[in-house]
SETORKOL-734401 format. One record per residue (C-alpha): x, y, z; residue number from 1. Coordinates in Angstrom, 1 decimal, always signed. Each point is the difference from the previous one (the first is absolute). Layout:
SITE;X;Y;Z;NUM
...
***
This chain:
SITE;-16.9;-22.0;-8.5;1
SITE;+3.5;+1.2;+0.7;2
SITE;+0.5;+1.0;+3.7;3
SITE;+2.7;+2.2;+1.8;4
SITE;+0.4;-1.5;+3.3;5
SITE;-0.2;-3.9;+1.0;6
SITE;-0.8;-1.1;+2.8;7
SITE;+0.2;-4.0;+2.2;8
SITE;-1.2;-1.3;+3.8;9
SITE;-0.7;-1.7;+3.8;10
SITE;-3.4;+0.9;+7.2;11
SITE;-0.5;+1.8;+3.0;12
SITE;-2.3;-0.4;+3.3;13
SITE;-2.6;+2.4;+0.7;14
SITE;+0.0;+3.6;-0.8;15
SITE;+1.0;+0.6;+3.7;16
SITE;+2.6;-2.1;+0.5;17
SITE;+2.1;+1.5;-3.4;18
SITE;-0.8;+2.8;+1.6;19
SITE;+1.8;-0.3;+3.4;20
SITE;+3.2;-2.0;-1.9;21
SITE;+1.0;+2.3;-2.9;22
SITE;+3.1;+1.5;+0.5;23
SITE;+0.6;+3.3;-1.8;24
SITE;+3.3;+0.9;-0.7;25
SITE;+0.5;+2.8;-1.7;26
SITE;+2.9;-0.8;-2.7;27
SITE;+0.3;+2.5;-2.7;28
SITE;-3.2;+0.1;-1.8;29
SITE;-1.0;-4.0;+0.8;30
SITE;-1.6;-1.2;+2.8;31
SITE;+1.1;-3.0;+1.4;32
SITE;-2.2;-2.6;+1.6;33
SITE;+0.5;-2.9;+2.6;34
SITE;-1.4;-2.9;-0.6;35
SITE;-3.9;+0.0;+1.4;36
SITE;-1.0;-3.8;+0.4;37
SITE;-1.6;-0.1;+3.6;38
SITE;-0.3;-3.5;-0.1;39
SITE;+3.0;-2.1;-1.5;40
SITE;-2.2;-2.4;-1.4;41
SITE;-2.8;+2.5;-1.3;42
SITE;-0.9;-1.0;-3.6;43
SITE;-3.0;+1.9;-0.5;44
SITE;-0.7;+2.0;-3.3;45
SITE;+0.0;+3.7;+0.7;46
SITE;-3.4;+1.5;-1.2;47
SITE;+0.3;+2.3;-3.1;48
SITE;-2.7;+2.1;-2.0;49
SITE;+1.1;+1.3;-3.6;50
SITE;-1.1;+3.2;+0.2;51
SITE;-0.1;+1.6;-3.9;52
SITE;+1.9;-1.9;-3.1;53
SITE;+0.1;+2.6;-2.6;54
SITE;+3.8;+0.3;+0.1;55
SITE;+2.2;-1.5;-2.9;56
SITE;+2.1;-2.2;+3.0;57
SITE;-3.4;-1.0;+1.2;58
SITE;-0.1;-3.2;-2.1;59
SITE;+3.7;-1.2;+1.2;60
SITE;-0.7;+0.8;+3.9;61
SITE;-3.4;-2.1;+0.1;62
SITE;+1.2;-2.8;-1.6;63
SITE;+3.2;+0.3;+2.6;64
SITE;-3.2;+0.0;+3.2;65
SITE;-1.7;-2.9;-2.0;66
SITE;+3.5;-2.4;-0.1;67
SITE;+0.8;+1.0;+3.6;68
SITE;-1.1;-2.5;+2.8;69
SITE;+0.1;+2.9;+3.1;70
SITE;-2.4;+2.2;-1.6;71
SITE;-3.6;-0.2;+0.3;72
SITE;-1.9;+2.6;-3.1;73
SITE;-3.3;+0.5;+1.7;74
SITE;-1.4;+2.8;-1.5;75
SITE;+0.4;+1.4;-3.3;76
SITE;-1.3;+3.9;-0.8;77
SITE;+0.4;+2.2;-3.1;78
SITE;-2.5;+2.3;-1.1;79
SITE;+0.2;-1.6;-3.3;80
SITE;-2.4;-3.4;-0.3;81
SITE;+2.5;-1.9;-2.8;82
SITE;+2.9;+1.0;+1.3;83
SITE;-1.3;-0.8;+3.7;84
SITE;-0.5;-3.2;-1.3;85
SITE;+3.3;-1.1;-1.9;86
SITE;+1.9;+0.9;+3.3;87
SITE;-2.5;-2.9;+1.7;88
SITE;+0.0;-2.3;-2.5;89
SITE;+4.2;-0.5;+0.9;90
SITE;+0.0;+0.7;+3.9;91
SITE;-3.6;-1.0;+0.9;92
SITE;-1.9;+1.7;+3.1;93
SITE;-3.3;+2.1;+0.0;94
SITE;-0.6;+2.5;-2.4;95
SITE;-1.3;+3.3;+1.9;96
SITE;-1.5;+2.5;-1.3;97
SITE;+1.0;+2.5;+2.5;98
SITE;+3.6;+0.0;+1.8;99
SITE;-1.9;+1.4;+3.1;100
SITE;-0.8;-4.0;+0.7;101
SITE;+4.3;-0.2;+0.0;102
SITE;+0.6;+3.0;+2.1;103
SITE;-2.8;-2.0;+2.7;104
SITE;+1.2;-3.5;-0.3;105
SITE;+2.4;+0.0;+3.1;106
SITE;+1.5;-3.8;-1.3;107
SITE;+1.5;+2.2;-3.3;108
SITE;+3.8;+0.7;+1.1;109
SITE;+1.2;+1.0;-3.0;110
SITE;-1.1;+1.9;-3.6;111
SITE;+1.8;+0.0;-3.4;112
SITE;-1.1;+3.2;-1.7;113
SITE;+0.6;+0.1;-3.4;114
SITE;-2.9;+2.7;-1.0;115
SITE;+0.2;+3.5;-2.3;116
SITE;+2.4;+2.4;+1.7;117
SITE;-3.3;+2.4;+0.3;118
SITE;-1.2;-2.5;+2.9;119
SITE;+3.0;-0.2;+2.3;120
SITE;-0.8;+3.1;+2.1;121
SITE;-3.5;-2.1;+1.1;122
SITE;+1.0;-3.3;-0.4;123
SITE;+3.5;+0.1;+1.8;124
SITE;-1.2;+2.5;+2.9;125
SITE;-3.1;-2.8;+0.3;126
SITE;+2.2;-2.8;+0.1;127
SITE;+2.1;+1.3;+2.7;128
SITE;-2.4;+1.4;+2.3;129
SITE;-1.5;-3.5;+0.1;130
SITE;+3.1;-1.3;+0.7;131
SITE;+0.6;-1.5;-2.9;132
SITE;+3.5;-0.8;-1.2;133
SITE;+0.8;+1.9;-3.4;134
SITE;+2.0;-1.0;-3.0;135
SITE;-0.9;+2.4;-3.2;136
SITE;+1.7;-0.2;-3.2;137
SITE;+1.5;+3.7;-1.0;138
SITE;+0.1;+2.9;+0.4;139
SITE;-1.9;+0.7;+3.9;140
SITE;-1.8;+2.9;-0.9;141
SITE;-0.9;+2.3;-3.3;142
SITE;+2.0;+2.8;+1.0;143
SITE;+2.8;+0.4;+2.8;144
SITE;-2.6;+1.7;+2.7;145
SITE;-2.2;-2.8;-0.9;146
SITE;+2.5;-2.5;+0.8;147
SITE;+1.3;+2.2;+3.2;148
SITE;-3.2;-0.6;+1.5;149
SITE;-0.6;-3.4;-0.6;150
SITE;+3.7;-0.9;+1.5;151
SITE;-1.0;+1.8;+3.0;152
SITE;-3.2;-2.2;+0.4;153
SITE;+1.8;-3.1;-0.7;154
SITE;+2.6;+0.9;+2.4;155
SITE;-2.6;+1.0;+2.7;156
SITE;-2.1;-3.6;-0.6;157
SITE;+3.6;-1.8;+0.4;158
SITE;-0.9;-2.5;-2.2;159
SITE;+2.4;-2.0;-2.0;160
SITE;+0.6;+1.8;-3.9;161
SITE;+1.3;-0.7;-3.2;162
SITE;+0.2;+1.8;-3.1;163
SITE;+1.2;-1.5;-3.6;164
SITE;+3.4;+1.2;-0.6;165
SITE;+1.7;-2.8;-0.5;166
SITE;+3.5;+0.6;-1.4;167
SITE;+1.7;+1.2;+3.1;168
SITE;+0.5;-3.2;+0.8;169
SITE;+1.8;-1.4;-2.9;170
SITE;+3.2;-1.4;-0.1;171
SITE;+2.7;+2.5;-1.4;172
SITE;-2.3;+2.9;+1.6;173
SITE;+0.6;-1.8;+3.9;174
SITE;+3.9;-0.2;-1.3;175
SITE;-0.1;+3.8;-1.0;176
SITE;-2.1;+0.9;+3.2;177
SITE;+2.8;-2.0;+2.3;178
SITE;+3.0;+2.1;-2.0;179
SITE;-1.8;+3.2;+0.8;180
SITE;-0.6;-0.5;+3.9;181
SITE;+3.9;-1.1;-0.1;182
SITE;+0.5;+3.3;-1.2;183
SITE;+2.0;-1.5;-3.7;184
SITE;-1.2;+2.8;-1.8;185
SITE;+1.3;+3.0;+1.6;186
SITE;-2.4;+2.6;-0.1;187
SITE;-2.8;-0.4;-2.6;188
SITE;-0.2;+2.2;-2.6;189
SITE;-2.8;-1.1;-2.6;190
SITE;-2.4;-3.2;+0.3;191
SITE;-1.8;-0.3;-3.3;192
SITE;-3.2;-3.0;-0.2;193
SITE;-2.2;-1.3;-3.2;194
SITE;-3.0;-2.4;+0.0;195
SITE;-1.8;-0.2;-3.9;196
SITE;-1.4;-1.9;-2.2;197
SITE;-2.6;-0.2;-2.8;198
SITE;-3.9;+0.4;+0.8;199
SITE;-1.0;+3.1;-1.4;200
SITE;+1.7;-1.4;-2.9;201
SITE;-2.0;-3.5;+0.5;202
SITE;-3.2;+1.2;+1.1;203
SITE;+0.8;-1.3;+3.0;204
SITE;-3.1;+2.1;+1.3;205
SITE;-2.5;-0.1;-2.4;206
SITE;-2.7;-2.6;+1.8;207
SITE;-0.2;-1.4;+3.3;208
SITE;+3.1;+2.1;+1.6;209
SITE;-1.5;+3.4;-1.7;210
SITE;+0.2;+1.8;+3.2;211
SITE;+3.7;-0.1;+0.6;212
SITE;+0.4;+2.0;-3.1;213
SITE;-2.7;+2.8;+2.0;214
SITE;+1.4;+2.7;+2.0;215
SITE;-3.6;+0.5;+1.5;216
SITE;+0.6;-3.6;+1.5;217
SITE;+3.4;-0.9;+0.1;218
SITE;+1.3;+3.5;+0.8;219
SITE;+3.0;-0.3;-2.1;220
SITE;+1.0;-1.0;-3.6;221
SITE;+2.8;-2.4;-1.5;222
SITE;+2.7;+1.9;+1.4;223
SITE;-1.5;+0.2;+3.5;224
SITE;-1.6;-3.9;-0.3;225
SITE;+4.1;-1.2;-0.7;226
SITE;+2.3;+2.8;+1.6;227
SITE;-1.9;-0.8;+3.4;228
SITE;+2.0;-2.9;+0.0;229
SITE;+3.1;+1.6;-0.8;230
SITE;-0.2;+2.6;+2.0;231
SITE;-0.8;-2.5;+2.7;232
SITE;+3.4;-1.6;-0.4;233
SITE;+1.9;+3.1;-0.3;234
SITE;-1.4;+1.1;+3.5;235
SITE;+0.8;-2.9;+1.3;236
SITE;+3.4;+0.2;-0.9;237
SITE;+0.3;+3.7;+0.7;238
SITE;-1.7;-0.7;+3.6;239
SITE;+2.7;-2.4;+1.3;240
SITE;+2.5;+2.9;-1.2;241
SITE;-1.8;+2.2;+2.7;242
SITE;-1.0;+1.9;-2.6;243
SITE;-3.6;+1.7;-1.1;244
SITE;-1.5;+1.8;-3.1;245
SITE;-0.3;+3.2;+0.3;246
SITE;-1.3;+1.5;-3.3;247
SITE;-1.1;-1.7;-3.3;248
SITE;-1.2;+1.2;-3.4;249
SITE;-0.1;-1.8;-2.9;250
SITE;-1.2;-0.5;-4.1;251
SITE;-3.2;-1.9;-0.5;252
SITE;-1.6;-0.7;-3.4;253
SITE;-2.0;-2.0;-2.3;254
SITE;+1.7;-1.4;-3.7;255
SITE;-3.7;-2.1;-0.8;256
SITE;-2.6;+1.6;+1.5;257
SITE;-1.4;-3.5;-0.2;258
SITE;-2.0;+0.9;+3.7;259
SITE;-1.2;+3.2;+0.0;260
SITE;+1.0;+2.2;+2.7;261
SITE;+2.5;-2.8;+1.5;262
SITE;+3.8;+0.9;-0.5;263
SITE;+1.9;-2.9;-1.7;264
SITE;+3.6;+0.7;+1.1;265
SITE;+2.4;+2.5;+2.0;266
SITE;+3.3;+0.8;+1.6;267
SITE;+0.0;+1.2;+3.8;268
SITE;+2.5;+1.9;+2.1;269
SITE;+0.6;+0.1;+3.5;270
SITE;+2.8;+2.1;+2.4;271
SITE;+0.6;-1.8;+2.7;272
SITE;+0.9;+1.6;+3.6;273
SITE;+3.9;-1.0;-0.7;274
SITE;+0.4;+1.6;-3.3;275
SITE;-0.9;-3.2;-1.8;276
SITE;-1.9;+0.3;-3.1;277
SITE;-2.8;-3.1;-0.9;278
SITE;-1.3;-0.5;-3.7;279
SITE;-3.0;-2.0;-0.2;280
SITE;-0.8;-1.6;-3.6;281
SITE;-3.5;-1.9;-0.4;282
SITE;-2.6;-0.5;-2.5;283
SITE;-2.4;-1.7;-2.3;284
SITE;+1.7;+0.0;-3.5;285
SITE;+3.5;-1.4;+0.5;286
SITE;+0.7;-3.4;-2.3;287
SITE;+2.6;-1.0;+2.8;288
SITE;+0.0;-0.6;+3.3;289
SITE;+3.3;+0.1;+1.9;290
SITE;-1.2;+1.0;+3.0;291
SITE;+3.6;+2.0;+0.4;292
SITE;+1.2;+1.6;+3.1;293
SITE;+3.5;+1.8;+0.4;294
SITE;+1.4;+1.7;+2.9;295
SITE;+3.1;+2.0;+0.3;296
SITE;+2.2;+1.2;+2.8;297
SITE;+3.0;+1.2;+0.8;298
SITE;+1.8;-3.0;+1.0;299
SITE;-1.9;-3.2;-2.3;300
SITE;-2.5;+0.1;-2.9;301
SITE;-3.0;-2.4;-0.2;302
SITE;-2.1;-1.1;-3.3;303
SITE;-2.7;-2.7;-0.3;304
SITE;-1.6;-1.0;-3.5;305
SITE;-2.6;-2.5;-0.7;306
SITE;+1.4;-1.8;+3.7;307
SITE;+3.6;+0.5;-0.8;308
SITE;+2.2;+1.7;+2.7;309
SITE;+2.8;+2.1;-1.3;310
SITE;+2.7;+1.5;+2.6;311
SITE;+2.6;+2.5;+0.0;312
SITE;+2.6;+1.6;+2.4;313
SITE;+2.8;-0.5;+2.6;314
SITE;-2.4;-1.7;+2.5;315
SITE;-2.2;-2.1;-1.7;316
SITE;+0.2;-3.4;-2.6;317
SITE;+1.1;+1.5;-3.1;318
SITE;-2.3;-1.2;-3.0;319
SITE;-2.7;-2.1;-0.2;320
SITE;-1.3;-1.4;+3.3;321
SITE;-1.5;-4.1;+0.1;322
SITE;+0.2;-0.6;+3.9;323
SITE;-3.2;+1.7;+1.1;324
SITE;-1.9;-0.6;+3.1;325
SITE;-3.5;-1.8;-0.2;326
SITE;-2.9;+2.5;-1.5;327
SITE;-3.3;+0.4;+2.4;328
SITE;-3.0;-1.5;-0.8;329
SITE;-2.2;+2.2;-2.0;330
SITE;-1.9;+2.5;+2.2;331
SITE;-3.7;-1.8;-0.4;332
SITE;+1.9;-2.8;+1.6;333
SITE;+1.6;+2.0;+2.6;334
SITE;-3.5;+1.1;+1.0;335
SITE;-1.5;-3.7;-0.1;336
SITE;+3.3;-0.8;+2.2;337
SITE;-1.0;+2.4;+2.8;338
SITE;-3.6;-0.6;+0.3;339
SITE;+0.5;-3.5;+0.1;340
SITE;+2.8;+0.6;+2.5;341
SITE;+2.6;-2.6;-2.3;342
SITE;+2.9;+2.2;-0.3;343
SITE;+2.1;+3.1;+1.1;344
SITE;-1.3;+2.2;-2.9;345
SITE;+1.7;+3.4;-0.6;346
SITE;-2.9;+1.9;-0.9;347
SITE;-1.0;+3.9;-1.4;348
SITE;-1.3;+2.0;+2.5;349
SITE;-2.8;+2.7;-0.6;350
SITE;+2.2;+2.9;+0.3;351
SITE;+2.2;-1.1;-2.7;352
SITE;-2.6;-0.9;-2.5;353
SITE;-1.4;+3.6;+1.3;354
SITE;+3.3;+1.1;-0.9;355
SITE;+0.3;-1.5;-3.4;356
SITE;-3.5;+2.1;-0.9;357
SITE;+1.2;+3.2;+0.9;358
SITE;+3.3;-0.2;-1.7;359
SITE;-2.2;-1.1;-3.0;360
SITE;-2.8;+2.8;+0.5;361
SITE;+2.9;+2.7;+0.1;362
SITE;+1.7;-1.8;-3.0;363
SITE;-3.5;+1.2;-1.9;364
SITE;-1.0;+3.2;+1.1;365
SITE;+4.0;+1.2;-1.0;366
SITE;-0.8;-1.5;-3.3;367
SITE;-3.1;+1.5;-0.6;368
SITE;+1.3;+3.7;+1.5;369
SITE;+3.5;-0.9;-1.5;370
SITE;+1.5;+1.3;+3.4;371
SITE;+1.4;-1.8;+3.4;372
SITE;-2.0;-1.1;+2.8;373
SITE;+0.7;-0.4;+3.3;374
SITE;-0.4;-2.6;+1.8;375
SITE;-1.0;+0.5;+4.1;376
SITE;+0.9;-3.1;+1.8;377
***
């Protein structure tokens, strides 16, 4: 089965003692955190519960707990028997059949949750008000109030959070983000994003994965499941300009109808508060995927396709770039990094991934009332 993220690996003390040593400082929209090992030579495994595995990443990401040697998979819950049961066939632990016994188990540091989109509101706001660090995969909530209130109740628990956007950190997007806090574009004028590929078109979604392609659980359809991610890195970008969305609209549709009621593909717009205009381009039924971004400004023009960095202007390289600073691990690891207290780990706080859901949510209701909405920040 064809998947459109990857993902790879690597402990921490006590829940108390991360708590006391992580250093949050505020950088954009990452978090940065110090390294948390109380004890130099501390080699425990940090206790972890998998709590759901119905996502399409959820294979990838257990089999990344299983091969690493700091995590501990105590406890295993999805509503779902079989699918229960695959996860703990690859990372081991206790099968539960209620994630109450996780939320009461004060040894669990940590929880991976990889569950139906429907479930984050309880499972999230659970997880965190047992103190539990969080890493979901995306998007935080089904709707941008949804995901408003669950970033405020991560924020108030303080616990350490991760999301599963993953390409901010790669390579020609940490050269383009460095050229735009240099100021080498000038002033931005248009920032345009893609993420596609081909799994309405595959039947990606006909069996066990069934529920991504349902609005009722996932919240959004192909072009919401993809352009989270892109809209994620355009945000990203756009947020180290100083710069926020304001409005968005946008074009959502369905060429297959292969899942009924899901949307298959679409084109979103967003004004930001400069004057900069975003286009958002995501779906299900695309035979390529070049993962394209392009930004323009007055002074330099970016373009990356399929990995390949393309600059233009006064300021910058002219042509195709090779020298490239060193991508960040994938987010999953980023997470596994932090609660095992290994690495400085730039993470995603709630607020952004909060953000993101918003920006999406407007992106829909403009499409479906074919008008602009505000966004309130």
């Amino acid at each position: 089965m064809p998947s459109h993220d990857h993902a790879n690996p690597p402990h921490l003390t006590r829940r108390g003692m991360i708590g006391q040593t992580v250093a949050l400082a505020a950088a954009g929209a990452f978090t940065y955190l110090s390294p948390r090992r109380a004890v130099a030579d501390d080699d425990r495994a940090t206790p972890v519960a998998l709590v759901g595995g119905a996502h399409i990443h959820a294979p990838g990401f257990v089999q990344q707990m299983a091969d690493h040697d700091r995590i501990d998979s105590r406890y295993v819950w999805d509503p779902a028997p079989d699918t229960a049961q695959r996860r703990q066939q690859v990372i081991g632990g206790e099968i539960v059949d209620d994630p109450q016994v996780i939320w009461d188990d004060d040894e669990i540091e940590a929880v991976v949750i990889l569950s139906q989109t429907n479930r984050h509101l309880h499972l999230i706001s659970d997880a965190v008000a047992a103190g539990k660090h969080v890493f979901h995969d995306k998007p935080l909530g089904m709707d941008g109030d949804e995901a408003t209130t669950l970033a405020r109740r991560i924020n108030d628990a303080g616990v350490i959070y991760q999301t599963g956007y993953f390409r901010r950190g790669e390579a020609p997007i940490q050269r383009i983000r460095q050229l735009i806090e240099d100021g080498a574009f000038g002033q931005i004028t248009s920032i345009r994003t893609t993420m596609q590929h081909s799994g309405a078109i595959g039947g990606w979604f006909d069996d066990e994965w069934r529920w991504m392609a349902d609005v009722e659980q996932a919240g959004v359809g192909g072009f919401g499941d993809l352009g989270t991610h892109a809209l994620d890195l355009m945000l990203f970008l756009m947020d180290h300009a100083d710069d926020r969305a304001v409005a968005a609209t946008g074009h959502i549709g369905s060429a297959l109808d292969r899942y009924e009621g899901a949307d298959e593909y679409g084109e979103g717009l967003i004004r930001f508060a400069s004057g900069a205009v975003g286009t958002v381009g995501a779906g299900w039924v695309a035979h390529a995927n070049p993962n394209t971004l392009e930004i323009s400004g007055t002074e330099a023009h970016a373009r990356i396709t399929e990995g390949q960095l393309h600059l233009r202007g006064p300021g910058v390289e002219d042509g195709h770039v090779t020298e490239l600073p060193d991508p960040w691990p994938h987010s999953f690891q980023l997470y596994l990094q932090a609660i095992t207290g290994e690495a400085r780990a730039p993470l995603i706080t709630a607020d952004s991934a909060a953000y993101t859901n918003r920006v999406m949510t407007a992106i829909y209701h403009g499409a479906a009332e074919m008008n602009w909405v505000r966004l309130d920040h």
